[in-house]
C-alpha positions in Angstrom: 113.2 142.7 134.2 109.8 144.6 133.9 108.0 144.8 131.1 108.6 148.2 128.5 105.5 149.8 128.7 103.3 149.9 125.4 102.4 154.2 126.1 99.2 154.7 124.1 99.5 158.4 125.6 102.3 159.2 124.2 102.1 157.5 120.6 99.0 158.6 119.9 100.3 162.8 120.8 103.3 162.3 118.5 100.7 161.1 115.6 98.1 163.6 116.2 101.5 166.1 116.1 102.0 164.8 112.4 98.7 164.9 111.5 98.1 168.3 112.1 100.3 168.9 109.1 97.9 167.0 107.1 95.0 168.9 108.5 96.5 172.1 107.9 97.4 171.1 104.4 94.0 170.3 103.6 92.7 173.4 104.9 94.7 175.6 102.4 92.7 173.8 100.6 89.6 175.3 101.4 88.6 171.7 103.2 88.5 170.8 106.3 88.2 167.7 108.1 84.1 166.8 109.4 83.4 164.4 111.7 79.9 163.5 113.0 79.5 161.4 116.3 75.9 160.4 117.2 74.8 159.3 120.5 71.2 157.7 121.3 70.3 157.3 124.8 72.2 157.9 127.8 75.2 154.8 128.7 77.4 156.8 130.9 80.6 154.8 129.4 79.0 156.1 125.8 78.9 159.5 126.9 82.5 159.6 128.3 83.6 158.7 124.2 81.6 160.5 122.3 82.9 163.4 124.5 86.6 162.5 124.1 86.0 162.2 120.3 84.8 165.1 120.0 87.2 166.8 121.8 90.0 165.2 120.5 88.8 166.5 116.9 88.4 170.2 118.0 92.1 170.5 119.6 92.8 168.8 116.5 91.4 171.4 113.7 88.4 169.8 112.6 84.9 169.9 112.6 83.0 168.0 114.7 79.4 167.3 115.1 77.8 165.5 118.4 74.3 164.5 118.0 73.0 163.4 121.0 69.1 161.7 120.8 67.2 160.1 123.3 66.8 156.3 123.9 62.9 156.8 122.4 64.6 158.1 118.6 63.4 155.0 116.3 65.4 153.0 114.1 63.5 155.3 111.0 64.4 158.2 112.1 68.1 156.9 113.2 68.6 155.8 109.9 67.2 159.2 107.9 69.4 160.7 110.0 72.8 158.7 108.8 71.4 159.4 105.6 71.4 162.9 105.7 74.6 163.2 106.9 76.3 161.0 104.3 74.8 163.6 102.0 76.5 166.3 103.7 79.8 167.3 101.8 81.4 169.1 105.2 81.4 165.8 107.0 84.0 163.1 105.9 83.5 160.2 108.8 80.3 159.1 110.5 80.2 157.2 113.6 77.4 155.8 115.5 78.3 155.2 119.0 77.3 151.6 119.9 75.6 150.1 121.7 72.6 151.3 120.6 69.5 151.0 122.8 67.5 147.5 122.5 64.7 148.5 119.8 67.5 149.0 117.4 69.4 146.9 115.3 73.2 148.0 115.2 73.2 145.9 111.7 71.2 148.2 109.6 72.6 151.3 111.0 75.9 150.1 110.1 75.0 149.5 106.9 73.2 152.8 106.5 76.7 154.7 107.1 77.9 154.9 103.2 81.5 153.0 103.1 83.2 156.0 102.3 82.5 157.6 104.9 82.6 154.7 107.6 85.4 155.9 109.2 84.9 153.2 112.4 85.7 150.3 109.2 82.6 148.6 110.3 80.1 148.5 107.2 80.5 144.9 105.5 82.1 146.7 102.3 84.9 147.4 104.5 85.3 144.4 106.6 85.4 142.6 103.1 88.1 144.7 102.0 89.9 144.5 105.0 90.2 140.3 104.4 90.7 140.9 101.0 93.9 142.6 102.3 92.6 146.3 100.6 91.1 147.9 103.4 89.8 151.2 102.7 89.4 151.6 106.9 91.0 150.1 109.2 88.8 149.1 112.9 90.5 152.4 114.7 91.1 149.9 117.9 93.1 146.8 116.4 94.4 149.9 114.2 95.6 151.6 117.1 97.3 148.5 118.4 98.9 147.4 115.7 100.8 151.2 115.5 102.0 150.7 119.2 103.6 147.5 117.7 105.2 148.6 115.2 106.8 151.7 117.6 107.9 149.4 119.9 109.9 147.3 117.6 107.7 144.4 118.5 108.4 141.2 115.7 105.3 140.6 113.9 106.5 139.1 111.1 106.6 135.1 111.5 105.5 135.8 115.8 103.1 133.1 116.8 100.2 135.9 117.7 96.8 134.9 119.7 94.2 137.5 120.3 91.8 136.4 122.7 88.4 137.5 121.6 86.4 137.3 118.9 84.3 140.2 118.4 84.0 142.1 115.0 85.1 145.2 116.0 88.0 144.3 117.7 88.9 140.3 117.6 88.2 139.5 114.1 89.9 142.5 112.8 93.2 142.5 114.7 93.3 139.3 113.4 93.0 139.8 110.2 95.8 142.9 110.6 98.3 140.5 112.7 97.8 137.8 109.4 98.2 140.8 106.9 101.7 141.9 108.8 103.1 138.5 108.3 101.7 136.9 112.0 100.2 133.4 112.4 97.3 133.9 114.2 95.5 132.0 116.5 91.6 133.3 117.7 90.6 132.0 121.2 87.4 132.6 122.7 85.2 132.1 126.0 84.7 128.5 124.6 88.4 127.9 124.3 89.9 124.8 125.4 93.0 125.2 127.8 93.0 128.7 127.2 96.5 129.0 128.2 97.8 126.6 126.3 97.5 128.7 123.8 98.3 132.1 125.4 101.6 130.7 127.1 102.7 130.2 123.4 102.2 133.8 121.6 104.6 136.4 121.3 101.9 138.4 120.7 99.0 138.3 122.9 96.1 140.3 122.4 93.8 140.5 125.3 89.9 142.0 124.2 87.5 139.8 125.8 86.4 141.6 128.4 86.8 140.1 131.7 89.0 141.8 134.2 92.5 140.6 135.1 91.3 137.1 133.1 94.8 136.5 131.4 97.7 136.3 134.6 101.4 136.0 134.4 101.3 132.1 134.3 99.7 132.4 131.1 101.9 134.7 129.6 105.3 133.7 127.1 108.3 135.3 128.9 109.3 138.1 127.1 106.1 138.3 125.2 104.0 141.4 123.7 100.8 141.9 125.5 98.4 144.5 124.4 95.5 144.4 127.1 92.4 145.9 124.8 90.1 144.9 128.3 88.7 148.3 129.5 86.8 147.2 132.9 86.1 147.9 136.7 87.7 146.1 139.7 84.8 143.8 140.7 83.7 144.8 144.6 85.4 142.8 146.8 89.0 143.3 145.6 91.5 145.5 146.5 91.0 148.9 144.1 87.1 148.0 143.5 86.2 150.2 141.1 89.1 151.7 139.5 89.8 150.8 136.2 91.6 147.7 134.9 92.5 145.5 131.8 91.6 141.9 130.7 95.5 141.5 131.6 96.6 141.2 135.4 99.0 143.9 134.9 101.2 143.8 138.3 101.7 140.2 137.5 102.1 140.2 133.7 104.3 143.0 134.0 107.3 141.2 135.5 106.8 138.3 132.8 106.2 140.0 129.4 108.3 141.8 127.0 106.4 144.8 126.2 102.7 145.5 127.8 100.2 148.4 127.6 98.5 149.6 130.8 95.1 150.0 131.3 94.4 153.0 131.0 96.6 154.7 129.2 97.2 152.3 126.6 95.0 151.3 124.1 92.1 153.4 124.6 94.3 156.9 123.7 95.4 155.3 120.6 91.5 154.1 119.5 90.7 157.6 119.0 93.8 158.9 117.6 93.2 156.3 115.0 89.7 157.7 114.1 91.2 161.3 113.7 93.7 159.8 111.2 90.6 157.8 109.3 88.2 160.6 109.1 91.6 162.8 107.7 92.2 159.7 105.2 88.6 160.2 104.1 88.3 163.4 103.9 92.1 163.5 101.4 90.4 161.0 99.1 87.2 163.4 99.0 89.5 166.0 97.9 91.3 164.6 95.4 
């Protein structure tokens, strides 16, 4: 039997449906949700988010703010500008699209974004918290996928769960959320011994690692949960060269798991939903 599809579309339209009511709420309040996105240079893939974001705020009843700077902007004048903006009382969540160009160090910038206000959940204040078990923001993409588990019924609690990838904006964290929801966890990476050794054993699998169609159905636990965080481009040469894909070979992994989200479609809705609800958390606590 094919997999149920893990709909990151849909999900994420009936959230952003209940958090209008929170919007509007805050509003009558005189206050209403700000969001700045800054952009330096000119990454196509970059510019295709920071546009979604934005838009997604703006059907959504916020404020938005897209600063868009060239690849020349220095790291001093990057930074002032953060700085400025966490001094701004209309906005509630800053977020600096990465990557940033070579001459500036991601680290510092990060840092620069005051932890209030670090709606991405990347500044070290909140990746301690988030260990600690008291996040103030949860990473919007291992946030996002843990919500399409929890819709789908998926068991977390005692599920041998494996995310392949270690990054710190996606691996570390959905680790640390799969742990927090009662998972044991395994972390793989590109160093990995017998890779699926470990993957054929998880009822959850996490793919974010970044290689397309890396993880097939042989390496998949029948009846599994897959959620394929991979957002690539069939290499040339293959059938579909080009179009997008996942980490996960989805017409294969399909007919093996229990629940899988496409690619796209899947994750990547659900990323930015998860920002709109972060920068409305923020902005409630401002206005307490």
């Amino acid at each position: 039997m094919p997999a149920k599809l893990l709909d990151g579309t849909a999900l994420s339209q009936q959230i952003r449906g209940e958090l209008a009511g929170r919007v509007s709420s805050l509003k009558a309040k005189g206050v209403t949700p700000g969001l700045a996105v800054i952009l330096v240079g000119e990454d196509p893939a970059s510019q295709v988010y920071v546009r979604n974001k934005v838009k997604a705020c703006e059907v959504a009843g916020m404020h938005s703010v897209l600063e868009l700077y060239p690849a020349t902007l220095t790291e001093a004048e990057l930074l002032a500008r953060v700085q400025a903006l966490n001094a701004d009382p209309a906005i509630h969540g800053i977020l600096v699209q990465l990557p940033l160009p070579k001459h500036i160090d991601s680290h510092p910038v990060i840092e620069s974004i005051a932890p209030e206000k670090d709606v991405d959940g990347f500044h070290v204040a909140n990746a301690g918290a988030l260990m600690t078990g008291r996040p103030l923001f949860r990473p919007c993409t291992p946030y996002g996928c843990m919500k399409m588990l929890e819709a789908a019924g998926a068991p977390i609690r005692g599920a041998n769960a494996v995310v392949v990838g270690a990054s710190n904006i996606v691996g570390k964290p959905m680790a640390l959320l799969l742990l927090a929801a009662g998972a044991t966890v395994t972390i793989c990476n590109s160093k990995t011994r017998d890779l699926a050794a470990h993957t054929r054993n998880a009822d959850i699998l996490v793919a974010a690692v970044g290689r397309p169609r890396m993880l097939t159905a042989e390496m998949i636990k029948p009846g599994a949960a897959v959620v394929d965080v991979g957002m690539n481009r069939v290499p040339e040469g293959q059938p579909n060269a080009g179009k997008l894909c996942g980490d996960v070979d989805f017409a294969g992994a399909s007919q093996v798991a229990g629940w899988i989200s496409p690619v796209p479609g899947g994750v990547g809705p659900m990323t930015i939903t998860m920002l709109l609800v972060n920068t409305v958390e923020s902005t409630e606590r401002s206005a307490r």
